[in-house]
C-alpha positions as CSV (number, residue, x, y, z in Angstrom):
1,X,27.0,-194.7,-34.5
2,X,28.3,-191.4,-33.0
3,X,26.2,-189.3,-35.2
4,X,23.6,-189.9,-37.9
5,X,25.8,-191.4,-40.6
6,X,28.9,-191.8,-38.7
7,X,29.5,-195.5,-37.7
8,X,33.1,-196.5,-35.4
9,X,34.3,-199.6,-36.8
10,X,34.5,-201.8,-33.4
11,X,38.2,-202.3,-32.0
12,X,40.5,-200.7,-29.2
13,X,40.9,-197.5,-29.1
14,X,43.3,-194.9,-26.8
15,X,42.2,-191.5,-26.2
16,X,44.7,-188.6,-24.8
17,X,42.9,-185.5,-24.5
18,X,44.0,-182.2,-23.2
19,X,42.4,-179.7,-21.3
20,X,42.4,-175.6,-20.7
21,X,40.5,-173.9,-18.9
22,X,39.7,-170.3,-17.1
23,X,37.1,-169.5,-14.7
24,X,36.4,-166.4,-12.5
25,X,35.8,-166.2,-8.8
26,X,32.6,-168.1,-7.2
27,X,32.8,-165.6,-5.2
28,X,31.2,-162.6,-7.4
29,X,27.8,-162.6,-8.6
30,X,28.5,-163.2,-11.9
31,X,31.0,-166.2,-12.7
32,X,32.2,-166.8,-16.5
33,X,34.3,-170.0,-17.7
34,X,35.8,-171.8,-20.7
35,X,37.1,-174.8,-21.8
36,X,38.9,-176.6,-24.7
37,X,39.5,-179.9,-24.6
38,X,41.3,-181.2,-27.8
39,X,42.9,-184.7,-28.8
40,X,42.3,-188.4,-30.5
41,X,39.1,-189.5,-30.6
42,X,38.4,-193.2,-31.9
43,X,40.1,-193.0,-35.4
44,X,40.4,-189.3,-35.2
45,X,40.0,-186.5,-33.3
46,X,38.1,-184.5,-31.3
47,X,38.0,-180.8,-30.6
48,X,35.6,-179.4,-27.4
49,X,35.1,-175.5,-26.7
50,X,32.9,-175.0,-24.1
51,X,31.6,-172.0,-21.6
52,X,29.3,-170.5,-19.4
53,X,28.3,-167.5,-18.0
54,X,25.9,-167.5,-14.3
55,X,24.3,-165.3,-12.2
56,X,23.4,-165.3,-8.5
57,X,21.1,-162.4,-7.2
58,X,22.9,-160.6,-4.0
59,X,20.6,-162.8,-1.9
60,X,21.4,-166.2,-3.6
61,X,17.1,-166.5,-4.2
62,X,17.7,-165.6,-7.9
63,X,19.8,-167.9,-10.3
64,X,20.2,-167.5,-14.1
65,X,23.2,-169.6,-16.2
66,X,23.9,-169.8,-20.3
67,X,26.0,-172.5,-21.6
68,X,27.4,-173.3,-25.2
69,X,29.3,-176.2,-26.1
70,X,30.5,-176.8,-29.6
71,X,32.1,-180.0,-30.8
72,X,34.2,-180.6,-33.9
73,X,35.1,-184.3,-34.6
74,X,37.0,-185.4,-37.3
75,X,37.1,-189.1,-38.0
76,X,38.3,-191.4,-41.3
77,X,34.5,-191.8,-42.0
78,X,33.7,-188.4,-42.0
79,X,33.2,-185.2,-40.1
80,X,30.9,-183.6,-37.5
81,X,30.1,-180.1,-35.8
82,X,27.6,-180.5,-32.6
83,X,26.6,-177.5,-30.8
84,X,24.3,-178.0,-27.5
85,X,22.9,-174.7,-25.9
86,X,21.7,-174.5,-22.3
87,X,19.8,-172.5,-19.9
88,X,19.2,-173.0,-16.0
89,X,17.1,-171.2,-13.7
90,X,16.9,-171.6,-10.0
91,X,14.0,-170.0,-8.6
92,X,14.1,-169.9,-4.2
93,X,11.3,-168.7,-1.9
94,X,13.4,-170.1,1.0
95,X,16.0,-172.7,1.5
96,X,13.3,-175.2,2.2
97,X,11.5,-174.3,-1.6
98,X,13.4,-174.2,-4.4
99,X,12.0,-174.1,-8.5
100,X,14.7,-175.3,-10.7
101,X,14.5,-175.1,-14.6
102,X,17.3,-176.5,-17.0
103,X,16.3,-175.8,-21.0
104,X,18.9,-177.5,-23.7
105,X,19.3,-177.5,-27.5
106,X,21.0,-179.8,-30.0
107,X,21.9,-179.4,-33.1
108,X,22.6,-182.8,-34.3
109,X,19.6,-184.1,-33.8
110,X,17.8,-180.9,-33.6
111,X,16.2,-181.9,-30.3
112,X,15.0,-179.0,-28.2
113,X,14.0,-180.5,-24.1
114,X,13.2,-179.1,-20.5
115,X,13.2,-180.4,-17.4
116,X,11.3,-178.4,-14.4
117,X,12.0,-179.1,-11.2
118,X,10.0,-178.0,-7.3
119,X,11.6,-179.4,-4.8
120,X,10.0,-178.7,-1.2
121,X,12.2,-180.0,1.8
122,X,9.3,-180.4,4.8
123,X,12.0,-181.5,7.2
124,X,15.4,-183.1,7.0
125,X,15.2,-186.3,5.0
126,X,11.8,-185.9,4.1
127,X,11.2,-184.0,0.5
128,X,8.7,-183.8,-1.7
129,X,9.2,-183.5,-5.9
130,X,7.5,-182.1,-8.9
131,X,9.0,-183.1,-11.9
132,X,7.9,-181.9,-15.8
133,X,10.0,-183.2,-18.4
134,X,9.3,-182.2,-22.2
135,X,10.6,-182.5,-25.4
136,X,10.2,-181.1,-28.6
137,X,11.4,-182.9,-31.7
138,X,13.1,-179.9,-34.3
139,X,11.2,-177.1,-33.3
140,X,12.9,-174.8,-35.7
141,X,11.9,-176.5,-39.1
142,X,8.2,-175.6,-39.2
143,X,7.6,-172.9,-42.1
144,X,5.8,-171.4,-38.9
145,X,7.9,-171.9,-36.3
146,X,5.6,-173.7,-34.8
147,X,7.1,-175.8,-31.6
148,X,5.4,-179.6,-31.4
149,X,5.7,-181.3,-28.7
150,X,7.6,-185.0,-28.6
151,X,7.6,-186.1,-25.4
152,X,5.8,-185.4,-21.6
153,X,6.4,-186.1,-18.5
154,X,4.9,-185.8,-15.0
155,X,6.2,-186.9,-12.0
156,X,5.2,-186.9,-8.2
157,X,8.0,-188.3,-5.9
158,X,8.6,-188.5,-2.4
159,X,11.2,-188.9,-0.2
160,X,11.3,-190.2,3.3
161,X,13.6,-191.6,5.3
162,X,13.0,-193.9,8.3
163,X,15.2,-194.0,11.2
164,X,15.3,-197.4,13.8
């Protein structure tokens, strides 16, 4: 099922797909782009506009991006618009400490999730993680806009390499 109520009948199928695309310098502190990507999909086809706009403080510490990607599929069984929103933070004390934050929204299946990241690099090959992951489950159709969570996670991890 591609979407809720979309089923591919099973068989071969040939996708061509073409692509444009701008960006702006990397080099500037703020960088916009866009794509489209358009062709067959399955038994149909399959249109993708996408963009972002970032920005990188004039030390590099700070950095903020927003992202859209909107989807518009249309296939013998039916059709589908799919819209995902995203947000990304990068948060650095120093090289060695960085906070990372990406936030996305879908509106297919209404799904709203997070995922936090500190990463603290003690030495070469040897890091240390703090992970939060959390979902919400359609956060937007509460009378009271009430946002309940779906899912949590916390993770510790560790990295160390050895050296004989």
């Amino acid at each position: 099922m591609i979407v809720p109520g979309l089923a591919i009948a099973p068989g071969a199928y040939r996708f061509d797909r073409f692509t444009a695309s701008a960006m702006t310098s990397v080099h500037r502190p703020f960088i916009a782009s866009f794509v489209s990507t358009w062709g067959t999909f399955y038994d149909g086809t399959l249109t993708q506009h996408a963009g972002t706009v970032n920005w990188t403080s004039p030390r590099g510490r700070i950095e903020l991006g927003l992202g859209g990607e909107t989807n518009f599929g249309h296939l013998k069984a039916g059709n589908f618009v799919q819209r995902l929103w995203q947000l990304k933070t990068n948060l650095a004390w120093n090289p060695r400490l960085v906070l990372s934050s990406f936030v996305q929204y879908d509106s297919l299946s209404r799904n709203l999730g997070a995922n936090t990241r500190l990463r603290w690099t003690m030495r070469p090959n040897r890091e240390f993680f703090l992970v939060w992951n959390r979902g919400w489950l359609r956060p937007l159709e509460r009378p009271d806009l009430a946002i309940l969570p779906e899912s949590e996670m916390l993770a510790v991890k560790f990295r160390w390499t050895f050296r004989i």
